[in-house]
Steps between C-alpha positions, in 0.01 A plus 500: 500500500820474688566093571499493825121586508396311250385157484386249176160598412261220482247610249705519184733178577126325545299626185799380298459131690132513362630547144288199375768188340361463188610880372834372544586844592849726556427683776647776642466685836580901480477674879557870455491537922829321382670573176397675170180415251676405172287656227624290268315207625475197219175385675153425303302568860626748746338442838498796764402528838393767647427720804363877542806677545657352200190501280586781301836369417396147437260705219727632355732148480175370362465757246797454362526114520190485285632777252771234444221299379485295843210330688466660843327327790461701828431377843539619851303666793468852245388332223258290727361856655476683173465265184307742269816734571715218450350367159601799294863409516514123517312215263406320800478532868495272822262601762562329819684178561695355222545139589235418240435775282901579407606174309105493343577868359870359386331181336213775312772687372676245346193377328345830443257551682641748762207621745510870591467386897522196668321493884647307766153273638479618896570156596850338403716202635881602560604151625709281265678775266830515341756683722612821365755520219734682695805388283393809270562752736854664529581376827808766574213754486314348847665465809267175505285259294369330797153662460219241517096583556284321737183737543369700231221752644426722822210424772497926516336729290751837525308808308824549298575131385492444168610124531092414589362707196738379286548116607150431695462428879555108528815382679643233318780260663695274338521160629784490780708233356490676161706770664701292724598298205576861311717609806708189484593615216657774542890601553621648843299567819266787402162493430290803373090505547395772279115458553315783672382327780651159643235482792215539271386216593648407838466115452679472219784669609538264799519185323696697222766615716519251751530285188819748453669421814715187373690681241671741740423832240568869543135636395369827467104622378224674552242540766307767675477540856302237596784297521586665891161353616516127393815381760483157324515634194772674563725269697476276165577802300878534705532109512463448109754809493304831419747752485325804350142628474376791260193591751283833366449713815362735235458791737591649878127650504208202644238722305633410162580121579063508520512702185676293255330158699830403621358463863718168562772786571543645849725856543533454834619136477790561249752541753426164665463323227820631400693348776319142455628487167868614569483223775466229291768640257239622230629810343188756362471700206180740628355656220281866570304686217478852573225751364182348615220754579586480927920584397549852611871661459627328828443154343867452352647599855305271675492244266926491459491534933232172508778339291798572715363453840292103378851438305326455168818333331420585179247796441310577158298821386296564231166683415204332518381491190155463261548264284205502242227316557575455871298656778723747568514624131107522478493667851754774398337536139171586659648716666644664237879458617686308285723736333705291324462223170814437406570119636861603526445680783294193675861357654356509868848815525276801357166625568205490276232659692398811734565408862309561782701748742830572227599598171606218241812677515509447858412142500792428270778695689356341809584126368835599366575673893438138642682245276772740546505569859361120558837387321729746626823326676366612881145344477636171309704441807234580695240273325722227490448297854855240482421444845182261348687351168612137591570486061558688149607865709746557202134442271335765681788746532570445081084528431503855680749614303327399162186663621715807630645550089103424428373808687 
């Protein structure tokens, strides 16, 4: 990934602070969204995570890894979705959470008596942990390490989210001084929320963020549109200094907000909400999934026109796509459309499936058309409202351009 759109992750830099003491363990942190796999790896355990659309390659690192005569441990939201898949090319799996079950497979393997899975219990604590070991990371690789999590889970149940399948439906919050203490941490004035919904729980994130105010951050995270109704809310989102929201609008058509049970989202409301954001200086990323069964061929015109005329700063396709074991996936299997196995191919860029009202083929040109005419010079100028940035318009201007090499 090109730095500028790429931040620390939070998941590896964590596992590796719940490497238990007594091991007395070398550890070693190897992002390939960053820099190269070695496969000369002088490891006894080789721990991968892993999601669908890099399944097949993560199989094949595991393959190898254990030719080598390596023990291979896989975890992850694929490996959590399809473990019987997942068994035949690793000697143990993670399903679920790791907090607990990651150092307990660690300690079993180095007394030998390695479990083929280990199941995260539905009900875990995430207060009091050790704060990610993010001095393993390459830091010249991210264009931050200020990440920190707060929330982990979703109040919504979206047809094509793997994250509740995978991870279970609680929302678990980490006690607000825990991540106070984590932010005070941190080096410079960003702060990056990389949980999938902030507001989950609306209470928390008032005392979480108004608990934010004091330390005068930059912050940016993710909500979904909710966030335009709650006028409290949001006033102590712009006084604790939100600067960015990743918000999934999902889709210009009403009918498939119902569809996919995202009904907190309104069509006709984007626009509005829109300007309330910009007005309290709160650039958006708006993310739209094309390709659900109500997207006919106008849906990339209209979709790239909503996005110029509400001034959606930073606009994101993709395909919405069936993960297995999801909703979607069974719906689509019944139906005898899924047309494609290879997880490759499940990157959220390519289609997997028959749609509704246009060829595959179709679908796919159709994406490419509106990252590229989304991110053409003319409609980032016209996206971009200066007249509402008080802050960070050199930020917004450099972001576009990343996303513009991106599509």
């Amino acid at each position: 990934f090109h730095k500028g759109l790429h931040y620390a992750p939070i998941t590896l830099a964590l596992l590796a602070a719940f490497v238990p003491k007594e091991l007395n363990a070398d550890v070693k942190i190897y992002d390939e969204t960053a820099e190269k796999i070695p496969l000369d790896l002088d490891a006894d355990i080789v721990c991968i995570t892993c999601i669908t659309g890099t399944a097949a390659r993560c199989y094949q690192y595991a393959d190898y890894f254990r030719s080598k005569g390596k023990t291979v441990i896989m975890g992850g939201v694929h490996p959590s979705l399809l473990p019987e898949e997942t068994e035949k090319h690793a000697d143990s799996i993670i399903i679920g959470l790791g907090e607990e079950s990651f150092p307990k497979a660690l300690l079993d393997a180095k007394n030998n008596c390695l479990q083929k899975r280990y199941v995260q219990k539905e009900h875990i604590d995430i207060a009091n942990r050790p704060l990610p070991r993010k001095d393993l990371l390459k830091k010249k690789k991210y264009i931050s390490l200020n990440t920190v999590e707060a929330v982990r889970g979703c109040n919504h149940v979206c047809t094509f989210c793997a994250y509740p399948k995978a991870f279970g439906k609680n929302i678990l919050k980490r006690p607000v001084q825990d991540v106070i203490g984590e932010i005070k941490s941190f080096r410079g004035k960003d702060v990056i929320f990389p949980d999938v919904n902030l507001i989950a729980d609306v209470k928390y994130a008032k005392e979480l963020f108004t608990a934010l105010i004091p330390l005068k951050k930059w912050w940016f995270g993710l909500t979904t549109t909710a966030i335009g109704y709650n006028d409290e809310l949001l006033d102590i989102f712009e006084k604790s200094g939100c600067k960015g929201l990743l918000i999934g609008f999902e889709s210009v058509n009403q009918e498939t907000q119902e569809t996919i049970h995202k009904g907190v989202n309104h069509v006709a409301e984007y626009k509005a909400l829109m300007e309330k954001l910009h007005n309290c200086g709160i650039m958006v990323m708006g993310c739209f999934a094309f390709g659900s069964d109500e997207d006919k061929k106008d849906v990339f015109k209209r979709t790239v026109d909503l996005c110029l005329e509400a001034k959606i700063d930073l606009p994101r396709f993709s395909i919405i796509t069936p993960f297995p074991a999801t909703d979607f996936y069974k719906e689509l299997e019944e139906q005898n459309r899924i047309v494609e196995r290879d997880w490759a191919m499940y990157d959220v860029e390519h289609c997997v499936y028959k749609p509704k009202h246009m060829t595959k083929e179709e679908l796919e040109s159709g994406i490419a058309w509106a990252w590229q005419e989304a991110y053409s010079w003319k409609n980032i100028l016209k996206r971009l409202d200066f007249s509402k940035r008080k802050t960070l318009k050199s930020i917004y201007m450099l972001v576009n351009i990343g996303y513009r090499k991106y599509a």
